[in-house]
C-alpha positions as CSV (number, residue, x, y, z in Angstrom):
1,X,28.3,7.5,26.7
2,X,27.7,5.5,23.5
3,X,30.7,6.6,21.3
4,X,28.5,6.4,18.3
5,X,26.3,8.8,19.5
6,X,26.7,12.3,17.3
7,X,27.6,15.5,18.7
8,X,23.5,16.6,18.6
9,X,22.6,13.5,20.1
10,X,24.9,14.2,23.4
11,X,23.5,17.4,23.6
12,X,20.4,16.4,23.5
13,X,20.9,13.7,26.3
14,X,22.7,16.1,28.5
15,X,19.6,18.0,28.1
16,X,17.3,15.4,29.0
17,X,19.5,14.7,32.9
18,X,19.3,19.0,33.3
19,X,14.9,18.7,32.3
20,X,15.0,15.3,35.2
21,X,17.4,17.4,37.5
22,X,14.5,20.5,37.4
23,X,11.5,18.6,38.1
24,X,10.3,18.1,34.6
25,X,9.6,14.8,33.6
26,X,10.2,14.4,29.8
27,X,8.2,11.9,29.4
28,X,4.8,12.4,31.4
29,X,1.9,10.4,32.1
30,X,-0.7,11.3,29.8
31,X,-3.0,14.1,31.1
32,X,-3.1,16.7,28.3
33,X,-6.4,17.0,27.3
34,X,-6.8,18.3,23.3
35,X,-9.7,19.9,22.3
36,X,-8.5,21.0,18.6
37,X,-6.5,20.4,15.8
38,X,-4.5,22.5,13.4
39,X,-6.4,21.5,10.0
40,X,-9.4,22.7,12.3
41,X,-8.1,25.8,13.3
42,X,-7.5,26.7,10.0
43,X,-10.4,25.8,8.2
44,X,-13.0,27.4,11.0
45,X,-11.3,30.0,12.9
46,X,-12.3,32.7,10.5
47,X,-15.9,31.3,11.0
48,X,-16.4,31.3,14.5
49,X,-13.9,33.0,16.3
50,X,-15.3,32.7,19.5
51,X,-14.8,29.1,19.6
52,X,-11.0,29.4,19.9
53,X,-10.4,31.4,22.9
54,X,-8.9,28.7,24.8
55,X,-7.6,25.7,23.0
56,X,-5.6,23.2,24.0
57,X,-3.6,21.3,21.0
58,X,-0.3,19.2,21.1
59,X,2.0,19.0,18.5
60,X,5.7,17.8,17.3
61,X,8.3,21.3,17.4
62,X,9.7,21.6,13.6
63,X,10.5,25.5,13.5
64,X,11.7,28.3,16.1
65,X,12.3,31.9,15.2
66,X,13.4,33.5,18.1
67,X,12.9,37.2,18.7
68,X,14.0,37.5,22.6
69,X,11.2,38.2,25.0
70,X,8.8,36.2,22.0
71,X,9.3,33.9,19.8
72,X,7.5,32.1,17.2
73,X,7.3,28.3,16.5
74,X,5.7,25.7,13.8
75,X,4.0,22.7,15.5
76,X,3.0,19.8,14.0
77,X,-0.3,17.3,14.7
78,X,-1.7,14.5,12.6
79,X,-3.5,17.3,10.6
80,X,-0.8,19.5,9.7
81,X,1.1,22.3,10.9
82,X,0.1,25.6,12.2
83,X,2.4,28.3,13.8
84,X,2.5,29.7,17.6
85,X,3.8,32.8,19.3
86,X,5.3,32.7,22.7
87,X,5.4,35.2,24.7
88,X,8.0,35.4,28.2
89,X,5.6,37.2,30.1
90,X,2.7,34.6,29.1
91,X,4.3,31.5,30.1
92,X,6.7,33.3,32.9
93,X,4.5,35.4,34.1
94,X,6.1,35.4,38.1
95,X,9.8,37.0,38.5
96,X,10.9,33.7,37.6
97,X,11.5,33.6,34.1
98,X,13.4,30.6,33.7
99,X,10.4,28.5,32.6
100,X,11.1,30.6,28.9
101,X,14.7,31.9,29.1
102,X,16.1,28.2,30.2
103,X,13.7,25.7,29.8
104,X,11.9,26.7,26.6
105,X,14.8,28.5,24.8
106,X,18.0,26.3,25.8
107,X,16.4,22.8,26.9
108,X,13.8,22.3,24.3
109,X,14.7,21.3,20.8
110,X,13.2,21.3,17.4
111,X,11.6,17.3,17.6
112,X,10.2,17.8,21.0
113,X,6.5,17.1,21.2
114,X,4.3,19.4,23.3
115,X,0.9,20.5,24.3
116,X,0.2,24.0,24.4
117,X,-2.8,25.6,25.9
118,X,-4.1,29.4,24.4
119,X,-6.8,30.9,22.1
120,X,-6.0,31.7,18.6
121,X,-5.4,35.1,16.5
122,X,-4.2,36.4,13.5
123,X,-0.7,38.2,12.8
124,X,-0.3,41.1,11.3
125,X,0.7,39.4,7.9
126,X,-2.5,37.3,7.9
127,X,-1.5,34.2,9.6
128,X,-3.3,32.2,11.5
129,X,-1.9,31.2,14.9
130,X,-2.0,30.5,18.3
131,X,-0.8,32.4,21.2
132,X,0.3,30.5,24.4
133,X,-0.7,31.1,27.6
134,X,0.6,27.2,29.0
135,X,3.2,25.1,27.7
136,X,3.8,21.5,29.0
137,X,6.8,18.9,27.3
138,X,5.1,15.8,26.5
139,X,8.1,13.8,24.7
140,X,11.7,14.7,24.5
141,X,13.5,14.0,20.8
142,X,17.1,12.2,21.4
143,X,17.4,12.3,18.0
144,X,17.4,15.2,15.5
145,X,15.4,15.7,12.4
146,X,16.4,16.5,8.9
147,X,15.4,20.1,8.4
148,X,13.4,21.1,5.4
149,X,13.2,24.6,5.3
150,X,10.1,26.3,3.5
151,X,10.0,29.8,2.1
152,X,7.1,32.4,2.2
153,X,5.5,31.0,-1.0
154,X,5.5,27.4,0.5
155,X,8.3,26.1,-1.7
156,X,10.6,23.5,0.6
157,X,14.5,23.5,0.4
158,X,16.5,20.4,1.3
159,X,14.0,17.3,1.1
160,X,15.1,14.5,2.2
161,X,14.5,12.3,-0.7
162,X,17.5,9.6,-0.3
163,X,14.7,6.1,-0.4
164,X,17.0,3.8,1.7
165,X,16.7,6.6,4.5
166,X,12.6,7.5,3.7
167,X,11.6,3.2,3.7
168,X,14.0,2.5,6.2
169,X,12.9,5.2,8.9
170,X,9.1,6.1,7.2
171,X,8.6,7.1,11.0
172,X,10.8,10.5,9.7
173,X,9.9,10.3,6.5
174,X,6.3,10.5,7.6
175,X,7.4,13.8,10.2
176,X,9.4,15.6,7.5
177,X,7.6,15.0,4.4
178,X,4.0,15.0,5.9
179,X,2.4,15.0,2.0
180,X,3.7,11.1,1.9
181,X,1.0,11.1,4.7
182,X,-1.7,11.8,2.2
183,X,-0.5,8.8,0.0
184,X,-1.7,6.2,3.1
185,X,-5.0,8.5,3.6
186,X,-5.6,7.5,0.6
187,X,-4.7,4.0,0.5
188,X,-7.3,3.9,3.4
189,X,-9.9,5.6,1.1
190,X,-9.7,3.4,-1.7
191,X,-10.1,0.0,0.8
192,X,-13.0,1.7,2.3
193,X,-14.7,2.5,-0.7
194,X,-14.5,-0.9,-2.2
195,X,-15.3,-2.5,0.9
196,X,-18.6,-0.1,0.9
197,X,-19.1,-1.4,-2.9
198,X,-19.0,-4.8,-2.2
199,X,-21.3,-5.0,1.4
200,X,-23.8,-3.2,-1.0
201,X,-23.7,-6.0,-3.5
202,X,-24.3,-8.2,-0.5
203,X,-20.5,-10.2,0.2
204,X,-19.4,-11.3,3.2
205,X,-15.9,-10.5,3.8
206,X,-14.4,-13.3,5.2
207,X,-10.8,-14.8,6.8
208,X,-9.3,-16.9,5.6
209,X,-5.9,-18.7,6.9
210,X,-2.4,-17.2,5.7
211,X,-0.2,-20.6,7.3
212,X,-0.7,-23.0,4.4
213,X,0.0,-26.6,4.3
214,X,-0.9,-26.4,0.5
215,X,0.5,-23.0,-1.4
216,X,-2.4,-22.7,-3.5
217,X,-4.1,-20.4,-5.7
218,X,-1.5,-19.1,-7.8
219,X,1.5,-20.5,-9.7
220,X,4.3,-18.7,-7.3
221,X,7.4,-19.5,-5.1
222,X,6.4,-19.9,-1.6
223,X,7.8,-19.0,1.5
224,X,8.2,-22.1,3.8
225,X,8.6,-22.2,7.3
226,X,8.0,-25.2,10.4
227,X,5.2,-25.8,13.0
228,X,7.4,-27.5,15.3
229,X,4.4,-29.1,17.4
230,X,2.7,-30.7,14.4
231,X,6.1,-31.2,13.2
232,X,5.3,-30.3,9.8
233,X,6.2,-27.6,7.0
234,X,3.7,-24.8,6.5
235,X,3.6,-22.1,3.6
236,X,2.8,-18.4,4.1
237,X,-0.2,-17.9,1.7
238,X,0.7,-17.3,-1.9
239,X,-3.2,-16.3,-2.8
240,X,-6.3,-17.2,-0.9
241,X,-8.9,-18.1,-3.6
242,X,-8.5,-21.8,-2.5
243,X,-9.7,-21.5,0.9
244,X,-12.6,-18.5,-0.4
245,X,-13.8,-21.3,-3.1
246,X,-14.1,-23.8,-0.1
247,X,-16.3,-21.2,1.1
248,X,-18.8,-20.6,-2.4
249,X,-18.7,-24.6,-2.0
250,X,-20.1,-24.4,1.7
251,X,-23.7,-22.0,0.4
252,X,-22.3,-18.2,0.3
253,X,-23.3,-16.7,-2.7
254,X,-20.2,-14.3,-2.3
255,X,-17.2,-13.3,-0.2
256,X,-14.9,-11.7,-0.6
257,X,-11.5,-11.0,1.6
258,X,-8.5,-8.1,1.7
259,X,-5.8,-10.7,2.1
260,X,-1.5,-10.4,3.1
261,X,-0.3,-12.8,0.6
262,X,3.3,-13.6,0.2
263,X,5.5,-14.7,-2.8
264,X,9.8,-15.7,-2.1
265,X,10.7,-13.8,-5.4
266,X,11.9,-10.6,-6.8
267,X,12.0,-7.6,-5.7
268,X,11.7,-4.5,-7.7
269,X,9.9,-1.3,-8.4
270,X,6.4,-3.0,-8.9
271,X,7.2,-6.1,-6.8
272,X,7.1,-6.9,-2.9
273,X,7.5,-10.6,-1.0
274,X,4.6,-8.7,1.1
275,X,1.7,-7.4,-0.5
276,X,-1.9,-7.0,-0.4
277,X,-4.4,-8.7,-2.7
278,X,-8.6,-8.3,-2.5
279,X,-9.9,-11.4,-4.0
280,X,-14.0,-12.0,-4.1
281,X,-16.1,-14.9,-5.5
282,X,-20.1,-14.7,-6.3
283,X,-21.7,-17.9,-7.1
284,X,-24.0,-18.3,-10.5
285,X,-22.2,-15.5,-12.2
286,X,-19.0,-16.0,-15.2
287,X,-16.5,-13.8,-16.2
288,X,-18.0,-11.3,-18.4
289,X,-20.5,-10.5,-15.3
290,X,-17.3,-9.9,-13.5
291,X,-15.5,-7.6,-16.0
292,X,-18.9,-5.0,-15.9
293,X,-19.0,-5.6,-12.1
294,X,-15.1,-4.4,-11.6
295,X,-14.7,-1.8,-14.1
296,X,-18.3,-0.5,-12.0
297,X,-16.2,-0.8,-8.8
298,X,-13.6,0.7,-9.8
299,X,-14.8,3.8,-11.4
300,X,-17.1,4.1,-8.3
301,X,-13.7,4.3,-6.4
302,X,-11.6,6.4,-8.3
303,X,-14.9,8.8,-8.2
304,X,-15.2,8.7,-4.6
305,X,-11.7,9.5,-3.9
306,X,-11.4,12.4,-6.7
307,X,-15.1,13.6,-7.6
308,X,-14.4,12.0,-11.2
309,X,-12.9,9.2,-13.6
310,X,-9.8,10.9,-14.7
311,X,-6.2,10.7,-12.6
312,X,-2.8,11.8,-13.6
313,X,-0.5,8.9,-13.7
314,X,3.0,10.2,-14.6
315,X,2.6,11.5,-17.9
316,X,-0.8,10.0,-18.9
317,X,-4.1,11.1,-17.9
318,X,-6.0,7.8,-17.1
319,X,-9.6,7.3,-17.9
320,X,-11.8,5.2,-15.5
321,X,-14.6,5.8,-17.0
322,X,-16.7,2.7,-17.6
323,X,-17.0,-0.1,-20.0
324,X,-13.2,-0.6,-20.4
325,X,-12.2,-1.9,-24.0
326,X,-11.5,-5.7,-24.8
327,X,-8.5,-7.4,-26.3
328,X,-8.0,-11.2,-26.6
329,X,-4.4,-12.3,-25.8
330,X,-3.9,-13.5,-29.2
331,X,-5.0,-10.6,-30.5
332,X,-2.8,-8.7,-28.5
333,X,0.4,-10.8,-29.4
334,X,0.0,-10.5,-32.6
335,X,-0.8,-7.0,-32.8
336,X,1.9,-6.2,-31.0
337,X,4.6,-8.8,-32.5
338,X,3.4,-9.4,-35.8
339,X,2.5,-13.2,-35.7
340,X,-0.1,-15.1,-35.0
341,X,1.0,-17.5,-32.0
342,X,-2.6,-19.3,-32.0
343,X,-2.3,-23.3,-33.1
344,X,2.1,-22.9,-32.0
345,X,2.6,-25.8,-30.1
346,X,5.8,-25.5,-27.5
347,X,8.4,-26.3,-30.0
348,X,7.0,-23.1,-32.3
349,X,7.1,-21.1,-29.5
350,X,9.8,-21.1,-28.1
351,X,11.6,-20.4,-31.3
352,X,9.1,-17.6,-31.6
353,X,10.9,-16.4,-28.5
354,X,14.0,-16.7,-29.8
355,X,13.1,-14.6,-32.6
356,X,11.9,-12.0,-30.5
357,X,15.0,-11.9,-28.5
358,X,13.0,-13.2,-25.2
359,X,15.1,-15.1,-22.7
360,X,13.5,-19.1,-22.0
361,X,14.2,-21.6,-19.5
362,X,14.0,-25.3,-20.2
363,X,11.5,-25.8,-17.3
364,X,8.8,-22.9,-19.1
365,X,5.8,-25.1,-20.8
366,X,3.8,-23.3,-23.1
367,X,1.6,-21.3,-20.8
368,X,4.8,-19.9,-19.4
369,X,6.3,-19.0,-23.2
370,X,3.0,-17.2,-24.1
371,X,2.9,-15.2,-20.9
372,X,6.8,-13.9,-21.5
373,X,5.5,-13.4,-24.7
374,X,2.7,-10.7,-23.9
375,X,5.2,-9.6,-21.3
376,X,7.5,-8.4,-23.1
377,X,6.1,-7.5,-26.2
378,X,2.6,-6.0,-24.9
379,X,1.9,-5.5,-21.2
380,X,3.8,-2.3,-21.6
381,X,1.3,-0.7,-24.3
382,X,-2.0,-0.4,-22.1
383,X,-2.3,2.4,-20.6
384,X,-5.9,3.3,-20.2
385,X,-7.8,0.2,-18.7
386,X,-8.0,-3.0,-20.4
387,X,-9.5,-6.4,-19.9
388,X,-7.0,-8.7,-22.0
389,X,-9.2,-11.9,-22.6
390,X,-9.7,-15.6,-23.7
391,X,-6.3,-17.1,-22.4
392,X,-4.7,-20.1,-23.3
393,X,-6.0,-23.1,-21.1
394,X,-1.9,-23.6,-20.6
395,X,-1.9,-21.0,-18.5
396,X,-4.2,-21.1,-16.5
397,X,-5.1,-24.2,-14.4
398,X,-7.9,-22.8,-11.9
399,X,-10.3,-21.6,-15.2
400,X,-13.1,-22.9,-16.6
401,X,-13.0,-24.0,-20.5
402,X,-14.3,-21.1,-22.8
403,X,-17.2,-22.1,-23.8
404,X,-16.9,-21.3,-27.7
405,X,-13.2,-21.2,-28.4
406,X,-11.4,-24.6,-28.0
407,X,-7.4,-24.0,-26.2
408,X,-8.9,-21.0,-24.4
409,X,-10.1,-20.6,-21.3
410,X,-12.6,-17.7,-19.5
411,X,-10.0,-15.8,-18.0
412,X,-9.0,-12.0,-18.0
413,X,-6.8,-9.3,-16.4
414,X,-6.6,-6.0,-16.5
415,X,-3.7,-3.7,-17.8
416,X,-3.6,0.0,-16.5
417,X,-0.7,2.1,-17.4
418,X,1.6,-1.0,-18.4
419,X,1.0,-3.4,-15.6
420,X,-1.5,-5.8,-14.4
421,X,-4.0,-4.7,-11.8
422,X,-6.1,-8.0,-11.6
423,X,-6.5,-11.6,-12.8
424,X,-10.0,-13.1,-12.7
425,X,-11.6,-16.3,-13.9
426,X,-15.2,-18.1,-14.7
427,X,-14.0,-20.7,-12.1
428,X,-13.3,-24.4,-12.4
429,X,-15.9,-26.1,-10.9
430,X,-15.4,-29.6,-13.0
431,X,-13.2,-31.8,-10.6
432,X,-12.1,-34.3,-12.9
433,X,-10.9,-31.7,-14.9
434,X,-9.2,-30.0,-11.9
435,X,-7.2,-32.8,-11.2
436,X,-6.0,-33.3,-14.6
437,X,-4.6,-29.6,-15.0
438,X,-3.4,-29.9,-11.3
439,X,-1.1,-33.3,-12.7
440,X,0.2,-31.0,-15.5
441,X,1.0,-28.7,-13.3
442,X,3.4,-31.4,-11.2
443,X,5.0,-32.4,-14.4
444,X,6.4,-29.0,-14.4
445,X,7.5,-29.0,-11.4
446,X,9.2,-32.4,-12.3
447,X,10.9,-30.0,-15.0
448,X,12.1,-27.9,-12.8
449,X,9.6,-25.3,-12.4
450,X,9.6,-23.9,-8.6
451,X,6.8,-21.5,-9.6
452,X,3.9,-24.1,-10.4
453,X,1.1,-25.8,-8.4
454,X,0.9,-28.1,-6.1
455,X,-2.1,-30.1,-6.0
456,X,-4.3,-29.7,-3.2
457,X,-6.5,-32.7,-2.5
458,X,-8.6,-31.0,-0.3
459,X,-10.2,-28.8,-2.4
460,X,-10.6,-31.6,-5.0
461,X,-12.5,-33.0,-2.5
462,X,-14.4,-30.3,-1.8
463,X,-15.6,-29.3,-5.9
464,X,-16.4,-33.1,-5.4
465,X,-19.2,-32.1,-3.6
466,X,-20.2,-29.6,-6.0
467,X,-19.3,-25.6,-6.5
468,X,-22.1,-23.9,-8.8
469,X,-20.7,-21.8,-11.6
470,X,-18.7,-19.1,-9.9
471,X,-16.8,-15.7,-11.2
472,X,-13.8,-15.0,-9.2
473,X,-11.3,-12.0,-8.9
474,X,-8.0,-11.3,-7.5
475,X,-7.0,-6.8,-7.8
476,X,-3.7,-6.0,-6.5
477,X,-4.6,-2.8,-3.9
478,X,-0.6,-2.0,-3.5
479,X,-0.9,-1.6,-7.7
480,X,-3.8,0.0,-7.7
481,X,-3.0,2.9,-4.9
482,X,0.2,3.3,-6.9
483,X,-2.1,4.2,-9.7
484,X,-4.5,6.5,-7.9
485,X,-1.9,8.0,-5.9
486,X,0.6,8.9,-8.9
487,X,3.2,6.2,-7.5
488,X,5.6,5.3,-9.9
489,X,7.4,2.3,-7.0
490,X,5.3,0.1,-4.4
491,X,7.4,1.2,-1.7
492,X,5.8,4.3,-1.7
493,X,2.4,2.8,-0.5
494,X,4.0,0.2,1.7
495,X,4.4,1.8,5.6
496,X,7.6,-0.5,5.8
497,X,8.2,-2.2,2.5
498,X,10.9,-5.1,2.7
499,X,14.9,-4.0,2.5
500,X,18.0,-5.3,3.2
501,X,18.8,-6.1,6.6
502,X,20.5,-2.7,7.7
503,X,24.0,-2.8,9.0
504,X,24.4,-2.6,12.8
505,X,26.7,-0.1,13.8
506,X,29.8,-3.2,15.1
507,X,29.8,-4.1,10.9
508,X,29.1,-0.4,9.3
């Protein structure tokens, strides 16, 4: 026996031979047949009674009160929870009794999955339930869960709230703590109703490939890796708007794609190497089209998932409610510092950092100094939805020139409750131009800067052959389901966000 193995665990085992030694396997072929669900039980038994006099329903064990001869139990399906009665006589109903005295009340164990067969009634203190006339084990739990008790009024007791046990093991998180489970129904939700918004507008969503030669698309630290048979390195995707640009180039008028990008950086509370990114392009369109059409989009979503535009975020109530306000980023600096950081050239600024206590690195240009800048100093103030606008053309080598203000380029992003949600562009569609900002880019990476672009020859060659004028968008969904979900950390709308590697039991 595995000496690391706890006391309920053995038990539990030893349980599993005495199951095998009777004739039961614990792990059967799969041949129950369900016909309901708890959350349907509930909501239509009251209805239409005569619809649940023989039900079959399978479910995860998480409560027993035993009362002898009966007993009743909690169960647990995809839909929620819903409480059964077992009767000895019911489920034992030869001289052999051993099916409930031995089986049921020694060898079965809060975990356990099984499908029950019986019709449903109501106990004298109003409950709905179900009363079982066939019981059948359809998994055996080796290991035991952390109990959260629950009192009359539906208060629980003893969460299990510890996040390195919850992220780690979300498989129990998601049994014990089943409203976490309404978190990813959601998630779902918001995917499908932007997906619905954007096949109405007509865009194709489209693949596009995540094993890079060139890590394009953003200014960000790639992961690298090696195809051995081309013998060459490859990047996991870092953003895919080089590939869907390729694609407005080849005569679609708009696509769009839910993408699994990757970035070899920081982790924190907002922040994961692995996240998920929609980004959509629609040819003959500029960027104040695409603020109106995402603020519509979004408050279309935030309706659809809660029947109107306002969602409680922490403390804040957040209004979606459409046309979000407009801030250029100098305005916003110097509303929110003071100065006026405008004609600074990078000497100016970065003593403008220094003077604002802002930590710089010798490899930051001036694109980089003005983004810490608004990062610090601003960011942090908007917490109903803004489009920040008109960015400095140093920071930001994929956007066309504004057309009126000379420095600046058409660019926004959004700011909802103190972070970014999305980063869009009228696109660059001038490849002379392209190339030039894509050399000033490698002349920060000469400085040092691990974080800027790499120039991708490709898709040179591809706005060689002409792009029209295109409006492009990139909205984080793990930000964004944080938001509508009253999420304070990504993990909690990750399934398995990234951790430590856990210590195996030779090193704990």
């Amino acid at each position: 026996m595995d000496q690391h193995l706890s006391e309920q665990e053995i038990l539990r085992r030893d349980k599993l031979k005495e199951l095998i030694s009777l004739g039961i396997n614990p792990y059967p072929a799969n041949e129950f047949k369900i016909n309901a669900s708890a959350l349907d039980i509930k909501e239509n038994y009251e209805r239409d009674k005569l619809n649940y006099k023989d039900i079959s329903i399978a479910g995860r064990i998480l409560t027993v009160r035993d009362m002898g001869k009966a007993c009743f139990a909690q169960i647990q399906d995809a839909s929620g929870r819903i409480q059964i009665y077992v009767r000895r006589d019911d489920i034992s109903p030869g001289e052999d009794k051993s099916l409930f005295d031995h089986v049921w009340k020694k060898l079965i164990d809060i975990g356990d999955i099984i499908g029950i067969k019986g019709f449903v009634f109501t106990t004298k203190t109003g409950e709905i339930s179900i009363h079982v006339t066939q019981l059948q084990l359809l998994s055996k739990s080796l290991k035991p869960l952390p109990i959260v008790k629950t009192d009359d009024s539906g208060q629980s007791f003893d969460e299990v709230n510890d996040p390195e046990f919850r992220f780690r093991q979300r498989y129990v998180d998601l049994i014990i703590n089943p409203q976490i489970r309404d978190t990813f129904r959601k998630r779902t939700q918001i995917i499908q109703s932007i997906r619905n918004y954007l096949n109405n507008a007509g865009l194709l969503e489209v693949e596009t490939p995540i094993l890079q030669s060139i890590p394009g698309g953003a200014t960000a630290r790639p992961f690298v890796t090696h195809h051995n048979a081309l013998n060459i390195p490859l990047y996991l995707r870092i953003a895919n708007e080089l590939y869907l640009k390729r694609l407005i180039v080849g005569g679609f008028d708009g696509v769009y794609e839910f993408a699994k990008d990757f970035r070899n950086e920081g982790m924190d509370r907002t922040h994961n190497p692995e996240f998920t990114v929609l980004e959509f392009y629609v040819a003959y369109k500029d960027y104040n089209w695409m603020m109106s059409f995402a603020e519509q989009m979004i408050e279309k979503t935030v309706i659809d998932l809660y029947g109107n535009t306002e969602v409680k975020v922490g403390e804040n109530t957040i209004d979606f409610k459409a046309p979000f306000k407009r801030v250029t980023m100098y305005d916003a600096i110097k509303e929110y510092t003071g100065i006026d950081i405008s004609n600074m050239n990078e000497t100016e600024l970065r003593e403008t950092c220094k003077s604002l206590n802002i930590h710089t690195e010798a490899s930051m240009g001036k694109g980089k100094l003005i983004d810490e800048i608004f990062g610090a100093k601003c960011e942090g103030n908007y917490m109903q939805p803004t489009f920040i606008i008109d960015y400095p053309i140093e920071m930001s080598p994929l956007t066309k020139k504004h057309r009126a203000a000379k420095g600046l380029v058409e660019r926004f992003e959004l700011m909802i409750n103190g972070k970014e949600i999305a980063n869009a562009y009228s696109e660059l569609n001038d490849p002379l131009d392209q190339r030039e900002r894509f050399e000033e880019q490698l002349k920060l990476q000469e400085r040092g800067d691990d974080e800027a672009m790499f120039i991708d020859h490709d898709f040179l060659r591809a706005l060689e052959y002409g792009m029209p004028p295109t409006a492009g968008i990139g909205i984080g969904i793990d930000r964004l389901t944080m938001l509508l979900t009253n999420n304070a950390s990504i993990q909690e709308v990750l399934f398995f966000p990234q951790m430590r590697p856990e210590k195996t039991l030779s090193e704990a």
